[in-house]
C-alpha positions in Angstrom: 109.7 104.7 90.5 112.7 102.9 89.2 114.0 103.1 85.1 115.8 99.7 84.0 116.7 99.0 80.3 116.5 95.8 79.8 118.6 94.2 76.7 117.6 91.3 74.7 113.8 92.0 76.6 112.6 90.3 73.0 113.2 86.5 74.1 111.8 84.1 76.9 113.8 85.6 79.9 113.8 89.3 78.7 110.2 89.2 78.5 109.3 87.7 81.8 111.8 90.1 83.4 110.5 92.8 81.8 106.7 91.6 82.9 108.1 91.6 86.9 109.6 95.1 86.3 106.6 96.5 85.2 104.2 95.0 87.7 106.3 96.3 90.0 105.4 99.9 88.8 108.6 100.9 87.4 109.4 101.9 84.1 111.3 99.9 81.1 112.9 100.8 78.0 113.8 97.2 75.9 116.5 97.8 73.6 116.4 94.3 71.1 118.0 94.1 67.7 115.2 90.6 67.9 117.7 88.8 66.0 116.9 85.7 68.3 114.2 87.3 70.6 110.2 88.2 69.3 108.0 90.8 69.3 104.9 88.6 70.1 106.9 88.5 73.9 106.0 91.9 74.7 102.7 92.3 72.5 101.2 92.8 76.4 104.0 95.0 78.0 101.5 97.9 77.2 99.1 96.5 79.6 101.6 94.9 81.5 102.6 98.6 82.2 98.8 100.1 82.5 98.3 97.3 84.9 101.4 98.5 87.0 101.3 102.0 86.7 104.6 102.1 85.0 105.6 102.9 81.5 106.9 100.5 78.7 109.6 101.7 75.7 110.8 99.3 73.0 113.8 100.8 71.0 114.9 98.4 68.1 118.4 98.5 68.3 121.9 96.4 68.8 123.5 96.7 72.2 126.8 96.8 70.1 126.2 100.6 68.9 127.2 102.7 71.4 125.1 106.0 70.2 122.0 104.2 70.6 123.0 102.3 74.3 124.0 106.4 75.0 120.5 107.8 73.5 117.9 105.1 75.2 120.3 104.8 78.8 118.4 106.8 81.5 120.7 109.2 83.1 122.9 108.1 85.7 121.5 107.9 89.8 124.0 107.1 91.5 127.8 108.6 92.5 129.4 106.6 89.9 131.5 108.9 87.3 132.9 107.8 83.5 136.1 107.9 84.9 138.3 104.8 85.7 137.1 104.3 89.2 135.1 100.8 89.4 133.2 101.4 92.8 130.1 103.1 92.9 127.8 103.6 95.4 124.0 104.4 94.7 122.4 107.7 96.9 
């Protein structure tokens, strides 16, 4: 089971990506500030997610503070390190 945060999950496109993810079985966290996007697009991501078997988080939040991009990120999966390096390779 895959986690994906999905940003901006709020308007047409976030929401019907976020509806694939889920069907899929894997879980999502949407982190929207819905200054453009709207809650009634993921009124059925709960059963979206029941339906799937994954799980389904909404965090209200802007993408522009990093604390809460660092609190609502799941943790890194792959080889890729904070340093300066721009290739990773997932395991």
């Amino acid at each position: 089971m895959a986690q994906f945060v999905v940003t901006g999950g709020g308007g047409f496109i976030g929401s019907n990506l976020v509806e694939a993810i889920l069907a899929q079985g894997d879980d999502v966290r949407v982190l929207d500030n819905f200054a453009t996007g709207r809650r009634a697009n993921l009124e059925a991501a709960p059963s979206w997610a029941n339906a799937g078997g994954g799980t389904f988080t909404l965090v209200e939040g802007d993408i522009r503070d990093l604390p809460t991009c660092r609190k609502h990120s799941p943790a890194p999966t792959s080889s890729c390190t904070r340093r300066r390096s721009r290739r990773c390779s997932a395991p």
